[in-house]
KEDO-78190 format. One record per residue: z, y, x of N, C-alpha, C in turn. Coordinates in nm, 2 decimals, padded with zeros to 4 digits. Layout:
BEGIN
{{Z,Y,X},{Z,Y,X},{Z,Y,X}}
...
//
This chain:
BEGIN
{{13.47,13.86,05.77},{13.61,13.87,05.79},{13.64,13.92,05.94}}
{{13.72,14.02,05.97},{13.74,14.06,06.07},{13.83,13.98,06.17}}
{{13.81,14.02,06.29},{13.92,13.96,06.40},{14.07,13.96,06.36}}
{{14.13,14.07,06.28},{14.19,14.12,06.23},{14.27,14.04,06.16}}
{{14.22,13.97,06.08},{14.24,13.88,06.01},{14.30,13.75,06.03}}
{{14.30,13.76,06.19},{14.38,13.60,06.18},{14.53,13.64,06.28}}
{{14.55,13.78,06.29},{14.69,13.84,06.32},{14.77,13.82,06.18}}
{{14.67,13.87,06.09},{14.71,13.87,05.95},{14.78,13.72,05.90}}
{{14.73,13.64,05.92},{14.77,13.55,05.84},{14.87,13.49,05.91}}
{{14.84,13.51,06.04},{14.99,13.42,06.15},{15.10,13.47,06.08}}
{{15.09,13.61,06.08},{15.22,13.70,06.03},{15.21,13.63,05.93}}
{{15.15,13.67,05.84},{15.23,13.60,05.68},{15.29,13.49,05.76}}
{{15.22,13.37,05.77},{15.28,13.17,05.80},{15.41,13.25,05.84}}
{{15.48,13.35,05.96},{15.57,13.35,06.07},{15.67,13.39,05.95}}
{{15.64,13.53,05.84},{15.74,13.59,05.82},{15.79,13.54,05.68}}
{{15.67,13.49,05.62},{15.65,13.37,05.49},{15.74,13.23,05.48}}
{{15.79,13.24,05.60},{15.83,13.10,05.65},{15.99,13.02,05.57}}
{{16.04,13.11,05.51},{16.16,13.08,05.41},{16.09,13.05,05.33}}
{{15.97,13.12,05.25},{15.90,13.07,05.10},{15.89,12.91,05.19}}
{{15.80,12.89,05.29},{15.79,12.76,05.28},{15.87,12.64,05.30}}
{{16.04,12.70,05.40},{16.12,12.62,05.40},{16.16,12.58,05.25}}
{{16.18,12.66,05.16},{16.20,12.67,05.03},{16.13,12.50,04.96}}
{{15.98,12.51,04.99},{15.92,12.43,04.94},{15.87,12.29,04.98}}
{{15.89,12.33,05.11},{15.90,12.17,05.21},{16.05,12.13,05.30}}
{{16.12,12.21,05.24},{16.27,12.23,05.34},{16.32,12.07,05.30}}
{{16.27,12.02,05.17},{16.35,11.88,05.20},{16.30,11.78,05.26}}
{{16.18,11.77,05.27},{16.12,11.70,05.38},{16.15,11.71,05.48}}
{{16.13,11.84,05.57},{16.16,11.84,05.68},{16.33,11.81,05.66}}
{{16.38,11.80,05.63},{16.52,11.79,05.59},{16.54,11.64,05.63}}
{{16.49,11.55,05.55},{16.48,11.44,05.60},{16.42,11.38,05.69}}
{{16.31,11.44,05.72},{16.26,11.36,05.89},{16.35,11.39,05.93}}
{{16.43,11.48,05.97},{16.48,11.54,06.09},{16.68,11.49,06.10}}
{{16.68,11.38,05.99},{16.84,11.35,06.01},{16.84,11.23,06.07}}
{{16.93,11.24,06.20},{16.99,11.11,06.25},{16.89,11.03,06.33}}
{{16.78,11.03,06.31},{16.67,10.94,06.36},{16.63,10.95,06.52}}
{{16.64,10.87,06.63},{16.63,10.92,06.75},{16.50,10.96,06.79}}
{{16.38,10.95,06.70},{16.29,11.01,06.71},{16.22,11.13,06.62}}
{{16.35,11.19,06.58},{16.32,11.29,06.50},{16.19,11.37,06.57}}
{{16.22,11.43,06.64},{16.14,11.54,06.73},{15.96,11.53,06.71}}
{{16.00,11.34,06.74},{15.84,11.32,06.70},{15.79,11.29,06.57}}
{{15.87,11.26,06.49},{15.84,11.29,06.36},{15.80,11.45,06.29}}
{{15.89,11.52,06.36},{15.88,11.66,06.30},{15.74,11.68,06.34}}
{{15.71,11.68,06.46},{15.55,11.70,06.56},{15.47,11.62,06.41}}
{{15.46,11.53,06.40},{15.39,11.42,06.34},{15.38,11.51,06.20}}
{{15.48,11.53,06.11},{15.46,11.61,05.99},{15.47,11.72,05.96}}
{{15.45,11.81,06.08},{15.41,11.92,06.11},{15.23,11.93,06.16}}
{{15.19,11.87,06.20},{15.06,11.84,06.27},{14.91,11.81,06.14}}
{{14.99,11.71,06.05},{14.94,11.66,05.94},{14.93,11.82,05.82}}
{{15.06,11.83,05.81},{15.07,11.93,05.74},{14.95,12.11,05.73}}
{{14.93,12.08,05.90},{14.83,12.17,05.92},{14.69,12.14,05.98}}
{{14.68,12.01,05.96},{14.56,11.98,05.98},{14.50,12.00,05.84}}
{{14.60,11.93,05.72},{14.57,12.02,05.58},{14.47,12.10,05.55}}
{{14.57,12.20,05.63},{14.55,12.36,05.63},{14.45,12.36,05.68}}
{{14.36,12.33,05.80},{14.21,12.38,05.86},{14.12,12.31,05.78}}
{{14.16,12.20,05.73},{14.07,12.12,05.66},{14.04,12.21,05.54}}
{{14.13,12.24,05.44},{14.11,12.33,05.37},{14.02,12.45,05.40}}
{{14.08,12.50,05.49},{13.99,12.66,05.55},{13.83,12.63,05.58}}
{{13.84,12.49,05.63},{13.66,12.49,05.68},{13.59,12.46,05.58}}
{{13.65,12.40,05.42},{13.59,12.39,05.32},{13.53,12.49,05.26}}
{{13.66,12.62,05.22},{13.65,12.73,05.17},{13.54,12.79,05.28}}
{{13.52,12.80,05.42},{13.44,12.86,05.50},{13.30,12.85,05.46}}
{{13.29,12.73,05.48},{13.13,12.65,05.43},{13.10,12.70,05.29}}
{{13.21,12.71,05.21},{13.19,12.74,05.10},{13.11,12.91,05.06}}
{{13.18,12.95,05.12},{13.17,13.10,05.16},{13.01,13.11,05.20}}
{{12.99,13.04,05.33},{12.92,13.08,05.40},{12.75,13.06,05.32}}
{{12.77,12.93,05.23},{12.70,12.86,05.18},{12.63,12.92,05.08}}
{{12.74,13.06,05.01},{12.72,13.12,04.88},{12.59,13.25,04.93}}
{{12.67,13.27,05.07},{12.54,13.40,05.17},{12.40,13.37,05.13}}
{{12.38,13.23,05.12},{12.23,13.19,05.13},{12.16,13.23,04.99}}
{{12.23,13.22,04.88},{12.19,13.21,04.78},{12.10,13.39,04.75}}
{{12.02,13.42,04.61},{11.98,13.49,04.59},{12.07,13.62,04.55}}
{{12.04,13.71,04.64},{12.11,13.84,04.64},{12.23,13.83,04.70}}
{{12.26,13.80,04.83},{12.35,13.75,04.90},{12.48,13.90,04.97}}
{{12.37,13.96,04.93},{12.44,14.12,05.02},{12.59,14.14,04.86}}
{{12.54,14.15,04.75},{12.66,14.13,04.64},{12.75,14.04,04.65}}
{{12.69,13.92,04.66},{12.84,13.79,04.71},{12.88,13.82,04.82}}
{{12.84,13.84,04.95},{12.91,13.91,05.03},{13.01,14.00,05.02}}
{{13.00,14.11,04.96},{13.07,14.21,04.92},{13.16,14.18,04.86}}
{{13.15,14.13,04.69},{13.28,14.02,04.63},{13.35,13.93,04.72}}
{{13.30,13.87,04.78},{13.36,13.77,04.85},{13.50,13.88,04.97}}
{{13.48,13.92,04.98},{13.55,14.06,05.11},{13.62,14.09,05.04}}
{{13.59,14.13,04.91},{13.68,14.27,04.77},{13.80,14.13,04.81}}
{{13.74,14.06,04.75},{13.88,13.90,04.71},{13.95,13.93,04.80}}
{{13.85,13.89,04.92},{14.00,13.81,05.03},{14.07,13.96,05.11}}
{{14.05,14.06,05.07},{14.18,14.17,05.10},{14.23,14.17,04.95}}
{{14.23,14.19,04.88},{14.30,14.20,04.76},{14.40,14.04,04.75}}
{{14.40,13.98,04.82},{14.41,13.89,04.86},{14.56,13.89,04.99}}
{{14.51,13.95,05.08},{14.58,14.02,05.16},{14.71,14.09,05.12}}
{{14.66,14.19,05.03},{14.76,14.27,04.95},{14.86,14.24,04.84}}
{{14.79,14.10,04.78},{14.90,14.06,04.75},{15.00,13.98,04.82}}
{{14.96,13.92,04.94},{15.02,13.82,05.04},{15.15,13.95,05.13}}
{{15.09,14.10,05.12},{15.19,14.19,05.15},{15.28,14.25,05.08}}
{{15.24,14.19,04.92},{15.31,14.27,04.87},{15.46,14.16,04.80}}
{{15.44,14.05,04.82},{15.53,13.89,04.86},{15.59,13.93,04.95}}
{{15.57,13.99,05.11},{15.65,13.98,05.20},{15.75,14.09,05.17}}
{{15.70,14.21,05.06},{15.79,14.33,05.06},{15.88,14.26,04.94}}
{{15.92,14.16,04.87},{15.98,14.14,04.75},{15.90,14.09,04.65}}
{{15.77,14.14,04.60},{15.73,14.12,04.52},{15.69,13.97,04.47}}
{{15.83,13.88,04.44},{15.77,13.73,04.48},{15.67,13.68,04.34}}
{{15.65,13.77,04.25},{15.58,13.74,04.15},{15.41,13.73,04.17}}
{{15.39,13.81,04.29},{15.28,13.84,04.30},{15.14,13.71,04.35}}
{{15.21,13.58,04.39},{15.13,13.51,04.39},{15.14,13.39,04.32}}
{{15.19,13.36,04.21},{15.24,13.32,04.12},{15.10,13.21,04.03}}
{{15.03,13.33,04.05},{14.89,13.26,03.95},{14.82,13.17,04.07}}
{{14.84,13.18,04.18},{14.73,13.07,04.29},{14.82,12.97,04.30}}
{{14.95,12.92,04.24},{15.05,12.79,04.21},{15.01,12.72,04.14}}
{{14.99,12.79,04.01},{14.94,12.74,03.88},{14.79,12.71,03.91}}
{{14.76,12.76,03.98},{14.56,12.67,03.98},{14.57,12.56,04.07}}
{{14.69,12.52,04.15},{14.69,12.39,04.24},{14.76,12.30,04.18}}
{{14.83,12.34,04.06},{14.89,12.23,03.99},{14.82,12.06,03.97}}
{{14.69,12.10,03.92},{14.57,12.00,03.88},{14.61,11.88,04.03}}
{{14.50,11.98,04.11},{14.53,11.85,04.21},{14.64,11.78,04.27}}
{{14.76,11.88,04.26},{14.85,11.82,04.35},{14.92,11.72,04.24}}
{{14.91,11.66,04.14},{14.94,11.60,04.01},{14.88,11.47,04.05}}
{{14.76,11.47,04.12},{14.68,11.38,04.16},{14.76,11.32,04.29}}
{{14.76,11.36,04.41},{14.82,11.37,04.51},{14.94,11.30,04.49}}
{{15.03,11.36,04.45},{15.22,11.37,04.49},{15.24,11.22,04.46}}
{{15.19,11.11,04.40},{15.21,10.97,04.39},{15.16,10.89,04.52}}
{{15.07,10.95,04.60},{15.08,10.88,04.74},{15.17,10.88,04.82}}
{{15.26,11.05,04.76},{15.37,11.06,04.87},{15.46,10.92,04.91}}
{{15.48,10.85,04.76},{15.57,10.76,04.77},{15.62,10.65,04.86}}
{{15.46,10.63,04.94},{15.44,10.54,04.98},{15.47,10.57,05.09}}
{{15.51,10.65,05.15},{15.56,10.69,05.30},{15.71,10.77,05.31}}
{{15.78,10.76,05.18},{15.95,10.76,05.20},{16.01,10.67,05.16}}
{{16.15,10.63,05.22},{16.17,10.74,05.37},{16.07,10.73,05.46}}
{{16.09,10.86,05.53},{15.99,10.86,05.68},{16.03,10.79,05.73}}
{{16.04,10.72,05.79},{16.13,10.64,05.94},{16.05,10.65,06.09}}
{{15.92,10.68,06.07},{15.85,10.65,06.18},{15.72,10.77,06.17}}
{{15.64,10.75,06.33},{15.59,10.84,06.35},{15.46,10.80,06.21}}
{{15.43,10.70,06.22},{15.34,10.67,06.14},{15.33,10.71,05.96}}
{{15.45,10.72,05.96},{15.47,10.73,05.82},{15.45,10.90,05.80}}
{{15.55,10.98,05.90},{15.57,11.13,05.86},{15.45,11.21,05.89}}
{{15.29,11.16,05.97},{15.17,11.17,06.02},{15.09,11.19,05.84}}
{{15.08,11.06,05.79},{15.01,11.13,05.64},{15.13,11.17,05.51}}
{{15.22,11.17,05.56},{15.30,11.23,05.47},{15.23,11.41,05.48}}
{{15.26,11.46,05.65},{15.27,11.62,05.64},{15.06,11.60,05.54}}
{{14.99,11.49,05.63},{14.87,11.51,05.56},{14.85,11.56,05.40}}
{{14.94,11.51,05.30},{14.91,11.52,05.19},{15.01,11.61,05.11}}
{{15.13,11.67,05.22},{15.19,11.74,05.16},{15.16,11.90,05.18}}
{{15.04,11.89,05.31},{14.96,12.02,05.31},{14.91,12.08,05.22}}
{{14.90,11.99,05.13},{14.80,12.04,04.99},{14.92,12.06,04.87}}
{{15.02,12.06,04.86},{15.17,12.11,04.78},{15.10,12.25,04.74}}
{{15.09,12.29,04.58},{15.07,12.38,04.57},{15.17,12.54,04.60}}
{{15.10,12.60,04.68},{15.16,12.67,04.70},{15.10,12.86,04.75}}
{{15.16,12.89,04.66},{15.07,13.08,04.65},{15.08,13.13,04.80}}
{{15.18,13.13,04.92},{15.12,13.16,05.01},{15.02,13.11,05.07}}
{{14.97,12.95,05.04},{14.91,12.88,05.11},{14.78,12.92,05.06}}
{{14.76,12.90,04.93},{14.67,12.92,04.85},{14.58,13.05,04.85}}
{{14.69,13.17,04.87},{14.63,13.29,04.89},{14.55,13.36,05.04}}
{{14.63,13.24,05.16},{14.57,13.27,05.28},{14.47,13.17,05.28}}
{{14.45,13.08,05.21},{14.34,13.01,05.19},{14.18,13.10,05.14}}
{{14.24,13.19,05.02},{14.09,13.28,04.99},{14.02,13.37,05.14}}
{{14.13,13.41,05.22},{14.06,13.46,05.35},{13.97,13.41,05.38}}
{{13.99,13.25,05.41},{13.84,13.19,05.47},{13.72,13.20,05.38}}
{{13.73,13.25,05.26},{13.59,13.25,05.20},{13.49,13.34,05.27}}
{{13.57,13.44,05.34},{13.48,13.53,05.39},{13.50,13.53,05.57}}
{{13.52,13.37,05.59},{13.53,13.38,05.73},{13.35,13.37,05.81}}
{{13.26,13.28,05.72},{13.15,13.32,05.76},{13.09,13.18,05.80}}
{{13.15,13.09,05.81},{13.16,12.96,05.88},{13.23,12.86,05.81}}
{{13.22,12.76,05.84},{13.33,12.65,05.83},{13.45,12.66,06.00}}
{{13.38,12.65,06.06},{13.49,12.63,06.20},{13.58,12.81,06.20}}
{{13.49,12.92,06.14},{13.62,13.01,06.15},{13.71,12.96,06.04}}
{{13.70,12.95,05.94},{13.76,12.95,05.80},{13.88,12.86,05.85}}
{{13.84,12.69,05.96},{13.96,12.64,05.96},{14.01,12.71,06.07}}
{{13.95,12.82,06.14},{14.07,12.89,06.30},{14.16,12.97,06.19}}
{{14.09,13.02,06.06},{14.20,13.14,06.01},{14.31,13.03,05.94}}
{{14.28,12.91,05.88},{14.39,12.88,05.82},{14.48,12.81,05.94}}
{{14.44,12.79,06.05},{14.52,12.70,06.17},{14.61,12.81,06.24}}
{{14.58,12.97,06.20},{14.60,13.08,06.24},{14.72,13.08,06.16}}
{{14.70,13.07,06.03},{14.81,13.10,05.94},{14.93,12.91,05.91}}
{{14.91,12.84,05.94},{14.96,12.71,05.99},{15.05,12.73,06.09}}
{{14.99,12.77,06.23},{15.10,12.74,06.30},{15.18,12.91,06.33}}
{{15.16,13.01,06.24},{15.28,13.12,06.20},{15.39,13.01,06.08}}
{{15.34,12.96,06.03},{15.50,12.86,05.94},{15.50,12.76,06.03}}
{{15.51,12.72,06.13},{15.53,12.62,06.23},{15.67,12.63,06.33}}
{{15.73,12.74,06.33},{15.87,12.76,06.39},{15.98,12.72,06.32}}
{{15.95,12.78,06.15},{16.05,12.79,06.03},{16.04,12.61,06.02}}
{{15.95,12.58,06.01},{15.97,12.36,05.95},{16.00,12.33,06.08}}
{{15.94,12.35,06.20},{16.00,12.23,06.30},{16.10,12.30,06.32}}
{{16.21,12.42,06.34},{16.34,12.41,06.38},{16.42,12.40,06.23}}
{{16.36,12.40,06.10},{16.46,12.41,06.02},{16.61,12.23,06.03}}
{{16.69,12.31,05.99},{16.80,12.24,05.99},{16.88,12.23,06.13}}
{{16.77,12.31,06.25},{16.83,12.31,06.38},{16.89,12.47,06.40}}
{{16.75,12.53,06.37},{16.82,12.67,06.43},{16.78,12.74,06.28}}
{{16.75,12.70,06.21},{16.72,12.74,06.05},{16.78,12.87,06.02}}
{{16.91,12.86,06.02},{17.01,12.93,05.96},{16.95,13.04,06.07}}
{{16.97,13.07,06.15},{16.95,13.21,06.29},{16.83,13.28,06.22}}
{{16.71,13.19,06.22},{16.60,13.23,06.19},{16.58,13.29,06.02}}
{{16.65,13.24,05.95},{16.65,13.25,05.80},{16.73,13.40,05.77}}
{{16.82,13.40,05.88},{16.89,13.55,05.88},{16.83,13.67,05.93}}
{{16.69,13.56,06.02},{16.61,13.71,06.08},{16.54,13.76,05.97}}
{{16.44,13.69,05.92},{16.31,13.70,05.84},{16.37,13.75,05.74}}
{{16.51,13.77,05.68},{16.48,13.81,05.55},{16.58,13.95,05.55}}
{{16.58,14.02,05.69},{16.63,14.14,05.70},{16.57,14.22,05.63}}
{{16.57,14.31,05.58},{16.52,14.42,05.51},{16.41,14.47,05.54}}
{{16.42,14.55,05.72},{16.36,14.59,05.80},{16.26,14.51,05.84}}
{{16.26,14.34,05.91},{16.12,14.27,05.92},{16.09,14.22,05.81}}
{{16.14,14.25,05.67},{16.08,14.25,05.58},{15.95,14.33,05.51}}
{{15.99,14.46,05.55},{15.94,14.59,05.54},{15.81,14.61,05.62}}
{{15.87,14.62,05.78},{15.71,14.58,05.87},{15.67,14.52,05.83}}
{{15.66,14.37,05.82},{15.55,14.26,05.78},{15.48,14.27,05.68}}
{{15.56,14.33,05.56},{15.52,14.36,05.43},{15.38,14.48,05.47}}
{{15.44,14.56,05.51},{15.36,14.70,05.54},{15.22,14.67,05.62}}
{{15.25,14.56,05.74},{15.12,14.54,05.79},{15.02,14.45,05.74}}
{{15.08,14.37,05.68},{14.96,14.28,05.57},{14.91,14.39,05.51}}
{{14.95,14.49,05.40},{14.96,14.55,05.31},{14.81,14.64,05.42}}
{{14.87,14.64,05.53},{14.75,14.80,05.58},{14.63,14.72,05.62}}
{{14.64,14.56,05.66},{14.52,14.51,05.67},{14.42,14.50,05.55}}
{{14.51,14.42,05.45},{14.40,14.48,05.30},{14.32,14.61,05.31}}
{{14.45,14.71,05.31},{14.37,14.84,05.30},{14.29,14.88,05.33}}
{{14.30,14.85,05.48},{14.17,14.85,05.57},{14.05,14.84,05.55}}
{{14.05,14.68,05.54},{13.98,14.59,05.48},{13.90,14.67,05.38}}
{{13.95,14.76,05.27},{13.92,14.76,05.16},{13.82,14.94,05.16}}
{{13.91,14.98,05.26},{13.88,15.11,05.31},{13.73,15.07,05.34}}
{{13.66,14.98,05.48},{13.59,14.94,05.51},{13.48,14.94,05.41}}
{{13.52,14.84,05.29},{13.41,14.83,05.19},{13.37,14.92,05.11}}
{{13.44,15.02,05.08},{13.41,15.14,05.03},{13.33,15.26,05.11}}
{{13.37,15.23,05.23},{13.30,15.32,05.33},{13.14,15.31,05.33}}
{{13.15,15.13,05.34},{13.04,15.10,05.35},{12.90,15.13,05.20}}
{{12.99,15.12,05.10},{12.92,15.11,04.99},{12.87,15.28,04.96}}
{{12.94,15.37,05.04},{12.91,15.52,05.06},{12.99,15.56,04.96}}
{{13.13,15.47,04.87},{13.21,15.58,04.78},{13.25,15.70,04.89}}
{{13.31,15.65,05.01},{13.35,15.79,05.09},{13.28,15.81,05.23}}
//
């Protein structure tokens, strides 16, 4: 996975960041009313939230890395690459409109998070730093197609410790949208869903794939 790749995924988290207010906006919604230590609560279930996320990435990493060893490793390499830009491209093609496009990596987190969402219970309301700390923990894992789709990147990060830098990469790009939502929410919600940094962002995920993809074919000598 290229250096490349972890510009890529910030951008998604940064411009992605309405999908996720969308999906955790009432949580953060609630840490963040009336409480005099909101601030540190938001820190606290924002923190968990993306420790999630690297935990996740260094799984998939190892996982990745782990598949290298096996017999005929130059082929899984290769698949493993094709994925995580095709991968990319759909994560660009979500930022242009296309919100259908990651639709099927929701439905494969269903299972676990079915498992999961019954511990939430035990830590609402938030009231305290302690409580909103394994809340973000377990709400990291909320199924969810942007999450899920910048999660296949680390398969081909090569490591476990890159796999959690790309997802900690793509973590704290949705990290402006939850900790200011309900403060400066509204300002930022009018940025991100302009047409125009819709278009860029859309466009540059979209050219990393390509890249990406350009790369593998270069390499394989189609061109």
């Amino acid at each position: 996975m290229p250096d490349s790749a972890f510009l890529a995924l910030f951008v998604v988290g940064l411009l992605g960041g309405t999908h996720c207010v969308g999906m955790c906006g009432g949580i953060v919604g609630a840490l963040s009313m009336g409480a005099p230590a909101r601030w540190s609560m938001l820190f606290a279930y924002n923190a968990g939230r993306i420790i999630s996320y690297a935990t996740a990435g260094a799984v998939a990493g190892a996982l990745g890395a782990a598949s290298l060893g096996l017999e005929g490793q130059v082929p899984v390499r290769l698949i493993l690459y094709f994925l995580a830009n095709l991968m990319l491209i759909a994560l660009g093609l979500y930022l242009l409109g296309v919100t259908r496009a990651l639709a099927f990596t929701e439905r494969a987190g269903q299972h676990l998070w079915r498992r999961l969402q019954p511990l939430t219970k035990r830590f609402l309301p938030a009231r305290s730093f302690a409580q909103a700390f394994p809340l973000g923990l377990l709400w990291g894992w909320l199924p969810c197609g942007l999450v899920y789709s910048a999660l296949a990147s680390s398969l081909t990060a090569g490591s476990a410790g890159r796999g959690a830098l790309l997802m900690l990469a793509f973590g704290l790009g949705t990290l402006p949208n939850l900790l200011l939502a309900g403060i400066l929410f509204a300002r930022l919600n009018e940025f991100v869903r302009r047409p125009a940094v819709r278009m860029v962002s859309g466009l540059l995920v979209l050219g990393f794939g390509f890249y990406g993809l350009f790369g593998l074919m270069r390499l394989l000598g189609w061109i």
